[in-house]
Structures are given as C-alpha cells and as structure tokens.
C-alpha positions in Angstrom: 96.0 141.6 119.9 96.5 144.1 117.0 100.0 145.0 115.8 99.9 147.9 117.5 99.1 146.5 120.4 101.3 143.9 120.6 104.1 146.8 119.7 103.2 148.7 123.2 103.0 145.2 125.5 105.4 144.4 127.8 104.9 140.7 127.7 107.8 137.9 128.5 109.9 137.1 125.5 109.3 134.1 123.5 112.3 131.8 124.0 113.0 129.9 120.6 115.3 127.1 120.2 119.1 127.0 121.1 121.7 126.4 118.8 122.5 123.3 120.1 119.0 122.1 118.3 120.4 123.7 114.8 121.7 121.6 112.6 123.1 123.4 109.3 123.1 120.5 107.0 125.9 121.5 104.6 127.4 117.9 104.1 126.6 114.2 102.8 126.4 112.8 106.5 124.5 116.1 107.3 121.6 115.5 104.7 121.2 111.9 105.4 120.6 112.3 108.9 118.3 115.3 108.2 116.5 113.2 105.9 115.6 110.3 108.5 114.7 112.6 111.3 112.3 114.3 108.6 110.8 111.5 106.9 109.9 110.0 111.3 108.2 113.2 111.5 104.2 113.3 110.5 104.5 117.2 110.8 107.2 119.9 110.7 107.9 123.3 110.6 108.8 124.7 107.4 110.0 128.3 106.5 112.1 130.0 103.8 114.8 132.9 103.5 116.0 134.5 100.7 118.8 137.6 99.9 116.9 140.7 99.8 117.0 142.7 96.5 117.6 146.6 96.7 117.9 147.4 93.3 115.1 148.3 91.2 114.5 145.2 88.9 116.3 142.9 90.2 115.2 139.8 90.3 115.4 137.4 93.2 117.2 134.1 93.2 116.0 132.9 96.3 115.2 130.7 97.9 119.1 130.0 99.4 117.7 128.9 102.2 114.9 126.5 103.5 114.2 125.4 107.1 112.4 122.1 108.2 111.9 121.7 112.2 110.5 118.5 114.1 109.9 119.1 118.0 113.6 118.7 118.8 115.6 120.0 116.1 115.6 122.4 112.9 117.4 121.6 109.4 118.6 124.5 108.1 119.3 123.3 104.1 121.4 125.8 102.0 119.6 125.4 98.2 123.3 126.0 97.0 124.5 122.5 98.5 123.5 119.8 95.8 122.8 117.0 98.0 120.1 119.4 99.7 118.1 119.2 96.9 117.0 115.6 97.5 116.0 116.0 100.8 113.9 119.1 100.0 112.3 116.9 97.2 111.6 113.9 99.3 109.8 115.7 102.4 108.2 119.3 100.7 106.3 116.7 98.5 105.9 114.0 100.5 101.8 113.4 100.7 101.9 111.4 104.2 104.4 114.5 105.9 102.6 117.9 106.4 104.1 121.3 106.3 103.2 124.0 108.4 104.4 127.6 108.0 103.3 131.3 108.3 103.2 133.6 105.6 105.0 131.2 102.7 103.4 133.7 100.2 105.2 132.1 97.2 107.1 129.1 98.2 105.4 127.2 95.9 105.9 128.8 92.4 109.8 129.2 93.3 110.3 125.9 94.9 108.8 124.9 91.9 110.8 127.4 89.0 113.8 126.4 90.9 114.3 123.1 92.0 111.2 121.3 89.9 109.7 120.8 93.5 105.9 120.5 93.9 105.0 121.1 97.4 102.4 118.9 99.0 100.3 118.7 102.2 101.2 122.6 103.6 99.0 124.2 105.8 99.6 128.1 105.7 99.1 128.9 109.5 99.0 132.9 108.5 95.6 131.8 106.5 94.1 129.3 108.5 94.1 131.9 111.7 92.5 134.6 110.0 89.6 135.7 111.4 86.6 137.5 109.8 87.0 140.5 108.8 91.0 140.1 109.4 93.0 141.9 106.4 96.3 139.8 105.3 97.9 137.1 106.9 98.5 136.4 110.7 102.2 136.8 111.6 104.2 135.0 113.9 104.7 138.0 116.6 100.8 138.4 116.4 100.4 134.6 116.8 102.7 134.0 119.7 100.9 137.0 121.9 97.5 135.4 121.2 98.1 131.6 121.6 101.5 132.3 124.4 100.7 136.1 125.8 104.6 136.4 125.0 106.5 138.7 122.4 108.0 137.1 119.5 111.5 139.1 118.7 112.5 139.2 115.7 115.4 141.1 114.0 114.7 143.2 111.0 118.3 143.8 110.1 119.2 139.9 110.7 116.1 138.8 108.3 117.7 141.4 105.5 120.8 139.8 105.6 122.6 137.9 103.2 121.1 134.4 103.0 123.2 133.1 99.7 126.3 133.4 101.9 128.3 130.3 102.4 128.7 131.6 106.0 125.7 132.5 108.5 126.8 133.2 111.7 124.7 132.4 115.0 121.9 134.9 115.0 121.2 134.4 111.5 121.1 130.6 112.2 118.5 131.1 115.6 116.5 133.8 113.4 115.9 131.2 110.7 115.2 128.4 112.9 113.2 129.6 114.4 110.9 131.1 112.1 110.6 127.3 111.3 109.9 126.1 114.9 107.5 128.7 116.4 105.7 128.0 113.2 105.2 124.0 114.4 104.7 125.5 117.9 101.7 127.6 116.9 100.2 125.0 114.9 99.7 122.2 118.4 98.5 125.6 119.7 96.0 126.2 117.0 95.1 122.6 117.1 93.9 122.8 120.9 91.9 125.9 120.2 88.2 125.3 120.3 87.2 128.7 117.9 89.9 127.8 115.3 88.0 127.5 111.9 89.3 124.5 109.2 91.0 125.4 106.3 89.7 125.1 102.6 92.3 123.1 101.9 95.4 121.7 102.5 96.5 119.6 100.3 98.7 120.9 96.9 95.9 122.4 95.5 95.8 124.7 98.4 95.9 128.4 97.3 99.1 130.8 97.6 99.2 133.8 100.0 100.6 136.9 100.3 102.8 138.0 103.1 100.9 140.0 105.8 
C-alpha cells in the first residue's frame, strides 16, 4: 500500500501500548530495573527523538531521548539523566541483544559523537522491507497497513515537540513509545513473512539510512 493509499483507507486503528507499559526511567531504581528487563531480552524495540531545530543553522543536540521496548514494556531514557547513559551503553552495544528500529537514519554517528556509544547488532526494519524498485525507507504507517491492514496514527505536532524537556506529558510519552514498540511488532511480523528478503548486514558494520 502506497502512501497515498494508505492516506485515503479507512482501516481500524493501530492500538499501541498503554501508559501503564511506559516506564520513564528518570531515577537510580528506574535505570536498574530498565537495565535487567533489557539485558533478559534477546531483541527490543529501539527508537530515538530529538528537539526539532527551526532556525537556519542550528545545530541539533539530540538525541534527548531514546526508547528501548521488550514485548511488555517500553523504557523511555532521557540522555540528560546521567545514570541513563550506562544503560544505553550496556544494551545499544551489546553483541548478544539485537536492535530493531525503522528509519534510525543517523543514530549511529550521534549516539556515537555524543555519548562514545558504538551501536551493535541493529537491524533497520525501514531497509530490510524495501522492495525492488522501492525509493527510501519503509515507514511505520506504511508497515502497519501491509503486515496489520490497520492505520498507524501518528501526531506530527506531538513528534515536533520539545523532547529536551524535563517534562513530557502523556501523548508525548505513548508517541515515543511507541514508535519503539510497533517497531518490535513489525519485526515478528516481518519474520513470519515468507517473501521477506535478508538483510546485507546486521551487525555494526551495517550501513546508515536515511529517513524515508
């Protein structure tokens, strides 16, 4: 289903996690419990948000936030909380945990300009879906019709919002966990689906993307 397609449907919305499955880790106790329900999982979801920038060279100093879902939960992990940073370390490089996302476009040179993190073992679901001829990535919305014949909402004023703020309210914490879990979701999908092609790679030599 094409873009515009999908834009026209009238198919059943997706229904994403609650936010009694969000966990925003902004303490100690927080990011040690993260960090043992992500280190039991052999594959999560994995997503990033950053502020936007609306001024003509600026710079962005994103990411400020990362996401990390297992099957029953999502960690939302503000990069401005220190005791984030370890977890991020331990499970974006761990070689035995893999990542999947959609569209991560540059995750890894920032990860790795701003918190010395090398990411390892990510599969880029927006790649790995593309099929020939296919220009750009595969996006969630596009994903979701194809693999759940449902529509995939997402809010473009809530994914402009201000990410570096010490307080997200509830949409902005269900738009960005969710991002992280449909993105775990589609990959079982993609795993039962008989046409799906392998990957090059996925290992940390696997190539960066561009958002599509």
């Amino acid at each position: 289903m094409s873009r515009s397609q999908l834009a026209a449907s009238e198919l059943p919305v997706y229904v994403g996690v609650s936010i009694n499955q969000v966990t925003l880790v902004n303490s100690q106790a927080l990011a040690a419990q993260a960090l043992a329900a992500l280190l039991a999982a052999p594959v999560i979801g994995f997503d990033t948000e950053s502020k936007p920038t609306f001024l003509k060279g600026e710079v962005s100093t994103g990411p400020h936030l990362v996401q990390l879902a297992t099957g029953e939960h999502v960690f939302l992990l503000p990069v401005s909380f220190a005791a984030n940073h370890e977890v991020l370390r331990r499970i974006l490089s761990a070689a035995d945990i893999l990542k999947v996302g959609l569209g991560l476009g540059n995750d890894r040179s920032v990860l790795r300009s701003r918190l010395g993190i090398e990411l390892n073992n990510v599969l880029d679901l927006g790649e790995a879906m593309r099929g020939p001829g296919h220009r750009g990535t595969v996006g969630a919305k596009v994903a979701v019709a194809h693999y759940f014949g449902q529509k995939f909402q997402k809010s473009k004023k809530v994914g402009t919002s201000n990410w570096a703020s010490p307080r997200l309210n509830e949409r902005q914490l269900l738009y960005a966990a969710n991002d992280a879990h449909v993105a775990l979701q589609l990959y079982h999908a993609w795993l039962r689906d008989p046409k799906r092609r392998e990957p090059g790679t996925v290992a940390n030599n696997s190539q960066e993307t561009t958002h599509g």
